[in-house]
N, C-alpha and C positions, 0 to 999 in steps of 0.2 A: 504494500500500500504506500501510496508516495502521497505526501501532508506537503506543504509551503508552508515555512510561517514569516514573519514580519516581524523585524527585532531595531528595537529604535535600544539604543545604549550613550554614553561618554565616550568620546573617543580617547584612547587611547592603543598603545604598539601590540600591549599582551593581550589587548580582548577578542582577536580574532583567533588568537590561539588557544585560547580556554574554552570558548566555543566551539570550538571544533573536538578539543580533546572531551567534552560533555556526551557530544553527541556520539564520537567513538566505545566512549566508557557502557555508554547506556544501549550499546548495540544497532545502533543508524548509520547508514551508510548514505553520505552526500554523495545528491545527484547533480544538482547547481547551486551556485554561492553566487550572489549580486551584491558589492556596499559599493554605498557612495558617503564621502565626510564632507558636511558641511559644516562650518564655523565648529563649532567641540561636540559635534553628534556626529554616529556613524550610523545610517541605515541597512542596515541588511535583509534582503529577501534568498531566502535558504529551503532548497526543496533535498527533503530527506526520503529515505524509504528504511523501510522495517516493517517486521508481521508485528510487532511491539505497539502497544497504546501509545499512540502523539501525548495524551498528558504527561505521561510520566518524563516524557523529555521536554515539553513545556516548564512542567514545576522545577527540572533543575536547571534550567537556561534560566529562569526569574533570581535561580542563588548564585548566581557570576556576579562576580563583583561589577556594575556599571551600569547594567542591564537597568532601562528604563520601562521600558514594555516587551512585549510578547504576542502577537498576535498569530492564529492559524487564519490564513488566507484561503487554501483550497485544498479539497482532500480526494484524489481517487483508485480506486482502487484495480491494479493489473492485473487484468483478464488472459489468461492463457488457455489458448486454445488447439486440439491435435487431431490431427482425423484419422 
């Protein structure tokens, strides 16, 4: 199942490194990373996949240090199909 979510934070150098090591710890594998830093904020749009619940990796992306918000954008689920 592959989630988007939307992560507004502070910017700083280690926060894209602790975000990513969250999602690694918690068993997600990124599919695409988007930020952009304006003035002291870093936007990130981050689509993951895992058979794993999106909250549980929500509620620890919210305990990184800087993290202002969190939102899930879009969720769907890979259909596999065999004839």
């Amino acid at each position: 199942m592959n989630n988007t979510l939307t992560i507004e934070a502070k910017h700083s150098p280690e926060f894209l490194e602790r975000l990513l090591r969250v999602c690694r710890h918690r068993g997600f594998s990124i599919i695409t990373i988007n930020a952009t830093t304006e003035q002291q904020l870093t936007n990130i749009e981050l689509t993951v996949s895992s058979e794993r619940d999106i909250s549980l990796l929500i509620k620890q992306i919210n305990k990184v240090i800087g993290v202002l918000t969190v939102t899930l954008s879009a969720s769907s689920r890979n259909i596999k199909a065999s004839a």
